[in-house]
mmCIF file as Biopython writes it, N, C-alpha, C and O atoms, coordinates in Angstrom:
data_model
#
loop_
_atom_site.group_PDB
_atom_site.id
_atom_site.type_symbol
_atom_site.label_atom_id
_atom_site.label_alt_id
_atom_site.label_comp_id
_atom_site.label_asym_id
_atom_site.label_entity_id
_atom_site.label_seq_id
_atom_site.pdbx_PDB_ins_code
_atom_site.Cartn_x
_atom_site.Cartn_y
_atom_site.Cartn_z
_atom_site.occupancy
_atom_site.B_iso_or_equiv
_atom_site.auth_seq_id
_atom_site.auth_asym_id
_atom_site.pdbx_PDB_model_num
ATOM 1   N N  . UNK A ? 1  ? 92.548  126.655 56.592  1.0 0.0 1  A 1 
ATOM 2   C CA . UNK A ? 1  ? 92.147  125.394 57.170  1.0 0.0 1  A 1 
ATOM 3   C C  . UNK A ? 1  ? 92.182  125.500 58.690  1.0 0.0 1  A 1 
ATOM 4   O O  . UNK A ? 1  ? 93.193  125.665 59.373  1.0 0.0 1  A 1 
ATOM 5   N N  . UNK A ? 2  ? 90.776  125.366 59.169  1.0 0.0 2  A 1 
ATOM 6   C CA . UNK A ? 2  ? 90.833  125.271 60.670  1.0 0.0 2  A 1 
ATOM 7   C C  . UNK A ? 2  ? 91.882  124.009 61.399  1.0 0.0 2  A 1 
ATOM 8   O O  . UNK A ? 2  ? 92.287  123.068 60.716  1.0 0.0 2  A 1 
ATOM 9   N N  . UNK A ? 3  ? 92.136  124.121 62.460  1.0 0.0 3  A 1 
ATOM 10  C CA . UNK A ? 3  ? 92.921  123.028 63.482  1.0 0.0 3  A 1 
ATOM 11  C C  . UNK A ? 3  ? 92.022  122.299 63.853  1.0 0.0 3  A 1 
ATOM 12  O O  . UNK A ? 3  ? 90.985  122.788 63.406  1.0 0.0 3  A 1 
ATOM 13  N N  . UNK A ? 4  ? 91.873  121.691 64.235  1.0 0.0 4  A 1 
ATOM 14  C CA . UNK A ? 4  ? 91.383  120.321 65.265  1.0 0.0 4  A 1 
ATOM 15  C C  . UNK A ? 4  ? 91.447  120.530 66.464  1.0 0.0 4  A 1 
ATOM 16  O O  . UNK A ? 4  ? 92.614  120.377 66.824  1.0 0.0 4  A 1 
ATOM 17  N N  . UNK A ? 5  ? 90.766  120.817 67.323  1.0 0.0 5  A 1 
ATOM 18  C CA . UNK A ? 5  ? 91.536  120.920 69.029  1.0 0.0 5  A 1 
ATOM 19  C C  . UNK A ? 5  ? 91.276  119.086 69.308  1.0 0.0 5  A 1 
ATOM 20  O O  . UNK A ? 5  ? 90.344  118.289 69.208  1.0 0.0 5  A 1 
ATOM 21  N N  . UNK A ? 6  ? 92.411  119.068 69.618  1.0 0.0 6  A 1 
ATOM 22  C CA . UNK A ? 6  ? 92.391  117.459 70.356  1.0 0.0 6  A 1 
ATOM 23  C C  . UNK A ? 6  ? 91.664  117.065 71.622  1.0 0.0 6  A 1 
ATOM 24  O O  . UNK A ? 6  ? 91.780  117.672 72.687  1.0 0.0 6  A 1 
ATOM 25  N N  . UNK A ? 7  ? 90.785  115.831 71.390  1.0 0.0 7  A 1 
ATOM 26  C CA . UNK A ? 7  ? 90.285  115.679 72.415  1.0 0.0 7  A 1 
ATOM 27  C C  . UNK A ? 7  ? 90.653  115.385 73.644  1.0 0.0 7  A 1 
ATOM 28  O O  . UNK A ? 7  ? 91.348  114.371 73.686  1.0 0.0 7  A 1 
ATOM 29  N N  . UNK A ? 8  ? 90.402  116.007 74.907  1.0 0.0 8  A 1 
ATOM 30  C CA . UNK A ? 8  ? 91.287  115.891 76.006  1.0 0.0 8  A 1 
ATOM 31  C C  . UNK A ? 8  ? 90.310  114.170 76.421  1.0 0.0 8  A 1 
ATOM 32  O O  . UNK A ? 8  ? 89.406  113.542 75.869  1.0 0.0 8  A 1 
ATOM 33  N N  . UNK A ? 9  ? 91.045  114.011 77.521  1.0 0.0 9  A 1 
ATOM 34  C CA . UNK A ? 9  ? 90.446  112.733 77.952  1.0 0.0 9  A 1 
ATOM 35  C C  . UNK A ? 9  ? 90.074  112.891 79.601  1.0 0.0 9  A 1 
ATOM 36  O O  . UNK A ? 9  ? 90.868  113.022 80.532  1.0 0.0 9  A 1 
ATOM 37  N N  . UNK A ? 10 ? 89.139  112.854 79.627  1.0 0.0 10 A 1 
ATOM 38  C CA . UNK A ? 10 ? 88.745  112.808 81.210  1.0 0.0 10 A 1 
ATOM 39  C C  . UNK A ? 10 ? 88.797  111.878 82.103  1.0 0.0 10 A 1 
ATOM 40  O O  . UNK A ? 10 ? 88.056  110.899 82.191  1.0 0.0 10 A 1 
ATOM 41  N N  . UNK A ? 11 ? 90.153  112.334 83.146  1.0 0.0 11 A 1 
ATOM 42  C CA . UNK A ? 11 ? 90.717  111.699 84.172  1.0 0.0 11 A 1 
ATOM 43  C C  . UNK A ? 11 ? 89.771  111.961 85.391  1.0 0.0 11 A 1 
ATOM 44  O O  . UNK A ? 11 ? 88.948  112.875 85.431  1.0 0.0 11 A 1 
ATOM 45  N N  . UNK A ? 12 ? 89.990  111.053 86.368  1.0 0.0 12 A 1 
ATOM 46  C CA . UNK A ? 12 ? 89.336  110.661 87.756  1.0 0.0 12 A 1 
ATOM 47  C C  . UNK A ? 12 ? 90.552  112.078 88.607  1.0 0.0 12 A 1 
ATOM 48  O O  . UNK A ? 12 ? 91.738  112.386 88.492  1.0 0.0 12 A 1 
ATOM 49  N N  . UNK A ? 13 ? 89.552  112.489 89.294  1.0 0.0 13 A 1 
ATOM 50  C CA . UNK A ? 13 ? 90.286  114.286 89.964  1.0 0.0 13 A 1 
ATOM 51  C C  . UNK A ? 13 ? 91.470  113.441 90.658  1.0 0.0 13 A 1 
ATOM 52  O O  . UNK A ? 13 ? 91.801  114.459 91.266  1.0 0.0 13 A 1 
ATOM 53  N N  . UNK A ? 14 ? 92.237  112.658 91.029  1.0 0.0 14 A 1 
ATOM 54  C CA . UNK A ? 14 ? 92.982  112.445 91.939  1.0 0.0 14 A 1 
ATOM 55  C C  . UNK A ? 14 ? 94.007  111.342 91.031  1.0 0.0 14 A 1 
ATOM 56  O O  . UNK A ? 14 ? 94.815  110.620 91.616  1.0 0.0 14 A 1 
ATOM 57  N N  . UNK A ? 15 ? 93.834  111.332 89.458  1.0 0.0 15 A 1 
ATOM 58  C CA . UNK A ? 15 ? 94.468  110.350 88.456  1.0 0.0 15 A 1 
ATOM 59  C C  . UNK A ? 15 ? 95.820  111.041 88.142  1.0 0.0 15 A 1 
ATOM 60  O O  . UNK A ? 15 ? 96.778  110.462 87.629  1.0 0.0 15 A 1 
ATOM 61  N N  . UNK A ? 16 ? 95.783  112.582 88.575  1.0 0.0 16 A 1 
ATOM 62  C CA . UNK A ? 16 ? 97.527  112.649 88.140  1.0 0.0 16 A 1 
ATOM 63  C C  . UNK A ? 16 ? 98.133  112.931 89.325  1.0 0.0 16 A 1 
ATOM 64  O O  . UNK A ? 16 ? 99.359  112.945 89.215  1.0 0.0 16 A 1 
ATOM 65  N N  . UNK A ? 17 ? 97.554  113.255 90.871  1.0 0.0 17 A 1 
ATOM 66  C CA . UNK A ? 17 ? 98.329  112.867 91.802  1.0 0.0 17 A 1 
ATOM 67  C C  . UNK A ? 17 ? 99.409  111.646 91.921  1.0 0.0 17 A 1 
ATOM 68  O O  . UNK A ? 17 ? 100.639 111.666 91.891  1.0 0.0 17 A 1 
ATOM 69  N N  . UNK A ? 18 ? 98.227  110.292 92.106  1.0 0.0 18 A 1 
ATOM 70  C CA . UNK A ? 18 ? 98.511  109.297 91.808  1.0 0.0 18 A 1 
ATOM 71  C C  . UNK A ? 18 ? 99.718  108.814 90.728  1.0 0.0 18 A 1 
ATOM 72  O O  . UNK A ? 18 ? 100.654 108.085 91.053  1.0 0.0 18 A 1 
ATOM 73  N N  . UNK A ? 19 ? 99.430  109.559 88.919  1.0 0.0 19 A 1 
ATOM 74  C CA . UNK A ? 19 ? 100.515 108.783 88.624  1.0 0.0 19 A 1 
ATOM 75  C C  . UNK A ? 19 ? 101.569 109.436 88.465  1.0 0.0 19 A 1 
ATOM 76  O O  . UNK A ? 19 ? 102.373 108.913 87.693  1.0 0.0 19 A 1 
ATOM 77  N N  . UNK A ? 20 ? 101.940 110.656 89.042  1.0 0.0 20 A 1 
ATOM 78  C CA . UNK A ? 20 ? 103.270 111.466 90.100  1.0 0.0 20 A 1 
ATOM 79  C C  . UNK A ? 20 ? 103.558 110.647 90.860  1.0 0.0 20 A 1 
ATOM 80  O O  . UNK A ? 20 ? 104.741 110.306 90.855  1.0 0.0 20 A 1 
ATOM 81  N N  . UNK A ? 21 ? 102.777 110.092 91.670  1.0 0.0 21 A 1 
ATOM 82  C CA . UNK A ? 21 ? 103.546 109.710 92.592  1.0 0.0 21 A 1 
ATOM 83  C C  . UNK A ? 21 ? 104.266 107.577 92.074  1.0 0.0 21 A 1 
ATOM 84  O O  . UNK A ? 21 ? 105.319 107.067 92.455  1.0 0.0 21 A 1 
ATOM 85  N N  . UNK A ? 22 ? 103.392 107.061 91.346  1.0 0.0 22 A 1 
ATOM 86  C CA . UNK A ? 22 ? 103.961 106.269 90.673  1.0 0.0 22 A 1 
ATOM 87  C C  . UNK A ? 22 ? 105.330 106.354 89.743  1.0 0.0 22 A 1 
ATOM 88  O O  . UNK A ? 22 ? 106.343 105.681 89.933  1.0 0.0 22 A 1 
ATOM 89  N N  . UNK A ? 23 ? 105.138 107.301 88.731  1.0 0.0 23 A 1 
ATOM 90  C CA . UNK A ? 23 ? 106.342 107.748 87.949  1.0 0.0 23 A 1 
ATOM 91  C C  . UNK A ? 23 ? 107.398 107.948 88.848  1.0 0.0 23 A 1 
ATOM 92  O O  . UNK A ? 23 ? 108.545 107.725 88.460  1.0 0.0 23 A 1 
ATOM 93  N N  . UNK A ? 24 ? 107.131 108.436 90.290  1.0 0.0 24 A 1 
ATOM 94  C CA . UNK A ? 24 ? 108.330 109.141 90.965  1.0 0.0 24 A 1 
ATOM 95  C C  . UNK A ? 24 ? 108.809 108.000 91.652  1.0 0.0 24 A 1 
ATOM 96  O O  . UNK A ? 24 ? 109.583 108.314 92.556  1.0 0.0 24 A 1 
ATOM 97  N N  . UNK A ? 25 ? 108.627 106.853 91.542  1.0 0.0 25 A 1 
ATOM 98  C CA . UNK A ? 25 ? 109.139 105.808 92.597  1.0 0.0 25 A 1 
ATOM 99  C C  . UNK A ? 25 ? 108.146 105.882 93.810  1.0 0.0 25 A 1 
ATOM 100 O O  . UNK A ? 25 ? 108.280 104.834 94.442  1.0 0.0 25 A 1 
ATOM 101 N N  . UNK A ? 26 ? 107.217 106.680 94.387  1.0 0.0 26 A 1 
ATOM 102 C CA . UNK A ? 26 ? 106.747 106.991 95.978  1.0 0.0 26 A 1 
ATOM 103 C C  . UNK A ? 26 ? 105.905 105.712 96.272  1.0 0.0 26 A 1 
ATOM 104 O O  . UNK A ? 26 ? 105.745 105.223 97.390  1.0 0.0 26 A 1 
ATOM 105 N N  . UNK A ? 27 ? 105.358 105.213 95.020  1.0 0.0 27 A 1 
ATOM 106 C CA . UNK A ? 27 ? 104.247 104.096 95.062  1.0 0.0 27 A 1 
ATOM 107 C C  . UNK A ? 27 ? 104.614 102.891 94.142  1.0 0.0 27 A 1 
ATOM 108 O O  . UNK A ? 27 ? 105.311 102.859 93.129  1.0 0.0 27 A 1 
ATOM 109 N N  . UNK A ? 28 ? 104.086 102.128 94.652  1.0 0.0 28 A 1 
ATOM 110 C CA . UNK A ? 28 ? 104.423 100.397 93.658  1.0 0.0 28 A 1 
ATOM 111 C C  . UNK A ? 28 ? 103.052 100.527 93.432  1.0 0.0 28 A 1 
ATOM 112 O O  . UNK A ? 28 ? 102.244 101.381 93.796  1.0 0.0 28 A 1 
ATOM 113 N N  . UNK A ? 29 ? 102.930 99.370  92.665  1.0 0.0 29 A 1 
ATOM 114 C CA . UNK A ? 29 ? 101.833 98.943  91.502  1.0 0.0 29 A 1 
ATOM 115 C C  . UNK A ? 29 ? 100.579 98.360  92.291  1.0 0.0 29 A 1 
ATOM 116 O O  . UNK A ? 29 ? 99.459  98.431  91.786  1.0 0.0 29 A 1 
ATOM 117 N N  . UNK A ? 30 ? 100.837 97.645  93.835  1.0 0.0 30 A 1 
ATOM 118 C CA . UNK A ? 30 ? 100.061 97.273  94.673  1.0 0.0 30 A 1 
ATOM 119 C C  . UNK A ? 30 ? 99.352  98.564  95.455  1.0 0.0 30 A 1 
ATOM 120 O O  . UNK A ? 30 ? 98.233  98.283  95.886  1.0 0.0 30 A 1 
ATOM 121 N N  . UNK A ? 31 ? 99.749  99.783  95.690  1.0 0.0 31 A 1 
ATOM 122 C CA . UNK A ? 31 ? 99.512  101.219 96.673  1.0 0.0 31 A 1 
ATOM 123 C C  . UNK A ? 31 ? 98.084  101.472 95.374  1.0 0.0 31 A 1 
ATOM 124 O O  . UNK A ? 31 ? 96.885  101.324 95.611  1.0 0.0 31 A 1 
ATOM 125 N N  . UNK A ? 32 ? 98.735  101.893 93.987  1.0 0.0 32 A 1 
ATOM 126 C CA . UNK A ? 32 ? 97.704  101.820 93.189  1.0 0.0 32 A 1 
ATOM 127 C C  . UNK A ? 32 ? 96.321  101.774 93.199  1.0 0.0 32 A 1 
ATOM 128 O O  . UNK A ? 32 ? 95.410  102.601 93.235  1.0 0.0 32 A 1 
ATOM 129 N N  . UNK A ? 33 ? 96.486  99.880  93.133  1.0 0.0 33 A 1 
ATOM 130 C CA . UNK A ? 33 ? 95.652  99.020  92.936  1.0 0.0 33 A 1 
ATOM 131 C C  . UNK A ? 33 ? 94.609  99.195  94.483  1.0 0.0 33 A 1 
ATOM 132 O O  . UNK A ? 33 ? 93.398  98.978  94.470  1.0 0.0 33 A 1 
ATOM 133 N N  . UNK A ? 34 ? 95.338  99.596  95.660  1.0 0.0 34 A 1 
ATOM 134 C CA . UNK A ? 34 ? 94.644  100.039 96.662  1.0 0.0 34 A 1 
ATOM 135 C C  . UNK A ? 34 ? 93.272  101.416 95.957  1.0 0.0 34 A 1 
ATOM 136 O O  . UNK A ? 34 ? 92.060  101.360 95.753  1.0 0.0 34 A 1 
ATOM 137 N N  . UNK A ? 35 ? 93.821  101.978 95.872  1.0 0.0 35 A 1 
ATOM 138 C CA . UNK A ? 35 ? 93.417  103.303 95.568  1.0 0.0 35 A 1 
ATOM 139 C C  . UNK A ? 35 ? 91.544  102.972 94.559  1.0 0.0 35 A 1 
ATOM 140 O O  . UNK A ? 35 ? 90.369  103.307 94.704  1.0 0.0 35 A 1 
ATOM 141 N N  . UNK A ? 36 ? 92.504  102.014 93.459  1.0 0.0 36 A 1 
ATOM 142 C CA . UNK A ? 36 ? 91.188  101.736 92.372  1.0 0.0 36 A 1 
ATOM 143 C C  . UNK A ? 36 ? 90.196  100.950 93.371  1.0 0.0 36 A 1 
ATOM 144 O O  . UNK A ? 36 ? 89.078  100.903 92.857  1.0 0.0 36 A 1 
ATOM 145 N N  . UNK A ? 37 ? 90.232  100.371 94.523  1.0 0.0 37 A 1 
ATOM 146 C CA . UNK A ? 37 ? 89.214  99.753  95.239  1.0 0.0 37 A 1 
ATOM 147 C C  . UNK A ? 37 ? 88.641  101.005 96.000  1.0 0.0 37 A 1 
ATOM 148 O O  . UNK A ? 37 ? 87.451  101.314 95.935  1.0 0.0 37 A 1 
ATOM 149 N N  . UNK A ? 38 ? 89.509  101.651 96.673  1.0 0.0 38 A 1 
ATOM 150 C CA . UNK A ? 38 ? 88.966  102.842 97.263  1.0 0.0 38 A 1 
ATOM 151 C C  . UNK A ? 38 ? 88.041  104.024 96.064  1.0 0.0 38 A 1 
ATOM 152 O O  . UNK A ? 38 ? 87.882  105.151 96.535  1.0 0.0 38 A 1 
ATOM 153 N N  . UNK A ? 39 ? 87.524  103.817 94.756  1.0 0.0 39 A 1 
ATOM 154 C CA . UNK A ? 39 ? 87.147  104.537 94.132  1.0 0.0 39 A 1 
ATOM 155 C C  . UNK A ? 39 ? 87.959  105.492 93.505  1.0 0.0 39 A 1 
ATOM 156 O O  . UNK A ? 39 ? 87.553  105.801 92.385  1.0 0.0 39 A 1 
ATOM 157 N N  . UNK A ? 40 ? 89.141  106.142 93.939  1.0 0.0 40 A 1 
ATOM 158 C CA . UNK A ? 40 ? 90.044  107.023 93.410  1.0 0.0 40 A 1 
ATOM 159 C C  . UNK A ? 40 ? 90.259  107.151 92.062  1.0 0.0 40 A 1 
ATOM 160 O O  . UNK A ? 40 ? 90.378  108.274 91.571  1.0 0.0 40 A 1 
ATOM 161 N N  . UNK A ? 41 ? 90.341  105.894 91.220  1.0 0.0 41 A 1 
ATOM 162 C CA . UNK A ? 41 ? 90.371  105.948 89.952  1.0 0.0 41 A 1 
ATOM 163 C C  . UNK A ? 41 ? 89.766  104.439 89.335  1.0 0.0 41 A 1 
ATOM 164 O O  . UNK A ? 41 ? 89.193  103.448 89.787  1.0 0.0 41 A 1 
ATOM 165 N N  . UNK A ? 42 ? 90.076  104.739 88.526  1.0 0.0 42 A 1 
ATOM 166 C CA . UNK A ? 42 ? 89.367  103.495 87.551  1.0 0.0 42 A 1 
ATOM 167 C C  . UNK A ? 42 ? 90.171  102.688 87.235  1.0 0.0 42 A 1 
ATOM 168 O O  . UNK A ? 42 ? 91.303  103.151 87.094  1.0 0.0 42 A 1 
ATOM 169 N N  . UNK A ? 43 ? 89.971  100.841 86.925  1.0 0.0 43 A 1 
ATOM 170 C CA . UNK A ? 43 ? 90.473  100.178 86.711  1.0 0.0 43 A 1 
ATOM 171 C C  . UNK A ? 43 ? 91.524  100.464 85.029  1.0 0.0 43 A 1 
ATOM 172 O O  . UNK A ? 43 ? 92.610  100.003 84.676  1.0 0.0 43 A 1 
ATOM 173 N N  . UNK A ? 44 ? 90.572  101.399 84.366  1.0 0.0 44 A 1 
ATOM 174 C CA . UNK A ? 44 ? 91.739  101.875 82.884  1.0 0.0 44 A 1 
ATOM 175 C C  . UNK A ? 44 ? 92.273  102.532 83.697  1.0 0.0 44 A 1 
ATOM 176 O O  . UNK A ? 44 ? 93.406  102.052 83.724  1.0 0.0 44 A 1 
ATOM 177 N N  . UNK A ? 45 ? 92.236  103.454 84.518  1.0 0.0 45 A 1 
ATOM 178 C CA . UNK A ? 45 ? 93.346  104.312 84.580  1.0 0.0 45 A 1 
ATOM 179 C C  . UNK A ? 45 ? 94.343  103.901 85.418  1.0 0.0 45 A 1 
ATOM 180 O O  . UNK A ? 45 ? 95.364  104.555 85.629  1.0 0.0 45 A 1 
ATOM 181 N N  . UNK A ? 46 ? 94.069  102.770 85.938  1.0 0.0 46 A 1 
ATOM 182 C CA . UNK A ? 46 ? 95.584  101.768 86.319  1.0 0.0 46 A 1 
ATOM 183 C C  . UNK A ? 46 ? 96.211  101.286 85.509  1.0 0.0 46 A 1 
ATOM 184 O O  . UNK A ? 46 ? 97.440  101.315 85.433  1.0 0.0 46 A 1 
ATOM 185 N N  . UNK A ? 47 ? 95.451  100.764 84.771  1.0 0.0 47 A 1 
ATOM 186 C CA . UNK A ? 47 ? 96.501  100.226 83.614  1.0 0.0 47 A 1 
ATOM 187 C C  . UNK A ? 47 ? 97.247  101.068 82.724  1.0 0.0 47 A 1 
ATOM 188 O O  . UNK A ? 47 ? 98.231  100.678 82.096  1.0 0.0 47 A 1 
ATOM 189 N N  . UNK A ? 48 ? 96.456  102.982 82.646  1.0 0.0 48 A 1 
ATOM 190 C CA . UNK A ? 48 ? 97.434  103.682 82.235  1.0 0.0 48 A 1 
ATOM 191 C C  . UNK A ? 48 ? 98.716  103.933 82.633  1.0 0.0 48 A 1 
ATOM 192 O O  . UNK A ? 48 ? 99.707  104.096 81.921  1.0 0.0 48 A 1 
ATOM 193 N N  . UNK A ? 49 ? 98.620  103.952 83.894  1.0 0.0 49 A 1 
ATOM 194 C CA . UNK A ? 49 ? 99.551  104.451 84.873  1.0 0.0 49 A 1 
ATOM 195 C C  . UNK A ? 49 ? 100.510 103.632 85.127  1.0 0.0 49 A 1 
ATOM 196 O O  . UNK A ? 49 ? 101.620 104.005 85.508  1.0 0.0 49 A 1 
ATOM 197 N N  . UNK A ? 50 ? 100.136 102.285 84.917  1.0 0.0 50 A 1 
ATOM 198 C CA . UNK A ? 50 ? 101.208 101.155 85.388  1.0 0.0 50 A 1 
ATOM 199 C C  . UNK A ? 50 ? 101.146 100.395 84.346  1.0 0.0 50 A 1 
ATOM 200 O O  . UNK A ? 50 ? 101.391 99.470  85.120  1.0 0.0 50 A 1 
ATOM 201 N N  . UNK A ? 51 ? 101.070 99.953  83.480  1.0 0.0 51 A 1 
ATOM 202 C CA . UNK A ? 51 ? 100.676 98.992  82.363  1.0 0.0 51 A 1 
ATOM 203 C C  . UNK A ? 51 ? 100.432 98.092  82.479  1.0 0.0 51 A 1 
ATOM 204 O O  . UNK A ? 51 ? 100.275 97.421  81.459  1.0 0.0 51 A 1 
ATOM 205 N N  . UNK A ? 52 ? 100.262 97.550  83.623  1.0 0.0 52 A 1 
ATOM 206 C CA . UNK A ? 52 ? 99.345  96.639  83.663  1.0 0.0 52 A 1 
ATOM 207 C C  . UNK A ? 52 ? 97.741  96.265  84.014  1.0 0.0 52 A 1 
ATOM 208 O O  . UNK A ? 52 ? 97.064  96.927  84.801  1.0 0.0 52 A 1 
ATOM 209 N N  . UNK A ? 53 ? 97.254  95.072  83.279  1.0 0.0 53 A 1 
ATOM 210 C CA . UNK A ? 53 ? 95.965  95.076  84.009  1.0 0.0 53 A 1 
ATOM 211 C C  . UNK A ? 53 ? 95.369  95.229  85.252  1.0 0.0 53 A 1 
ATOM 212 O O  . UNK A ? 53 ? 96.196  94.967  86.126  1.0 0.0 53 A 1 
ATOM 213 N N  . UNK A ? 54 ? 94.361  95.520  85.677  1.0 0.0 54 A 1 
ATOM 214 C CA . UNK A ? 54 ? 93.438  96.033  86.992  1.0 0.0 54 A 1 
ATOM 215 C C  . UNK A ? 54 ? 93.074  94.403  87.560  1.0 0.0 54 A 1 
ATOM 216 O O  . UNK A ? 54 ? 92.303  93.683  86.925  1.0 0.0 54 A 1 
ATOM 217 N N  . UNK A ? 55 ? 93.708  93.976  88.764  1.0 0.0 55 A 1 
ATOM 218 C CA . UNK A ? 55 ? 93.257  92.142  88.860  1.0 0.0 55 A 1 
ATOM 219 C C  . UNK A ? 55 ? 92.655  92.448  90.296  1.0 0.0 55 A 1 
ATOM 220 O O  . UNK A ? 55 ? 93.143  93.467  90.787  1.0 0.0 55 A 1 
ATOM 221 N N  . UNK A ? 56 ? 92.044  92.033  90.808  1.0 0.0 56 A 1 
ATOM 222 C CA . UNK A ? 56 ? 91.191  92.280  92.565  1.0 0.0 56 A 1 
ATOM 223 C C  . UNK A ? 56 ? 92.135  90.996  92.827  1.0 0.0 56 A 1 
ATOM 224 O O  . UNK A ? 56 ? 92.243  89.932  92.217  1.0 0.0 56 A 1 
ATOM 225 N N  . UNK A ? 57 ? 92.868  91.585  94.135  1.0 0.0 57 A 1 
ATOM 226 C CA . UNK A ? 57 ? 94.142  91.275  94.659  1.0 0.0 57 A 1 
ATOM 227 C C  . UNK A ? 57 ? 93.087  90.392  96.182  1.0 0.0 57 A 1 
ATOM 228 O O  . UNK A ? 57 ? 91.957  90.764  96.495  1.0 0.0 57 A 1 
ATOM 229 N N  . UNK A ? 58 ? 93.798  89.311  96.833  1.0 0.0 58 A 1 
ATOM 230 C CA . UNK A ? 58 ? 93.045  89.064  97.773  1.0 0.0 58 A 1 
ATOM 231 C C  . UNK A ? 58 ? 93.874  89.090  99.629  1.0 0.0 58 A 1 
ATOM 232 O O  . UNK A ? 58 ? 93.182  88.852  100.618 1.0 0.0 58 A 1 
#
C-alpha cells in the first residue's frame, strides 16, 4: 500500500518569519495586522498565526 504524501499548504514567503516572531513574544497581534495591509501575508494567515480574525484597524 502506497503512502499519501500530505498536502503541504502554501504560505506567503515572509509567513514563517512573521509567525517566529509572534510565537516568540517580538510582535503583538497589532505589528501583524500591520504587515497583512502591507501585503506580507494574507488575512488567513493572520488568523493562523494569531487566532484571531483579520479586522482593518483605523
Amino acid at each position: 500500500m502506497a503512502k499519501r504524501k500530505a498536502k503541504s499548504v502554501e504560505h506567503s514567503k515572509k509567513y514563517e518569519t512573521i509567525k517566529h516572531y509572534y510565537d516568540a513574544g517580538l510582535w503583538c497581534a497589532a505589528r501583524v495586522r500591520a504587515v497583512v495591509a502591507h501585503g506580507w501575508i494574507t488575512p488567513d494567515e493572520f488568523k493562523e498565526i494569531t487566532g484571531h480574525e483579520y479586522e482593518v484597524t483605523k
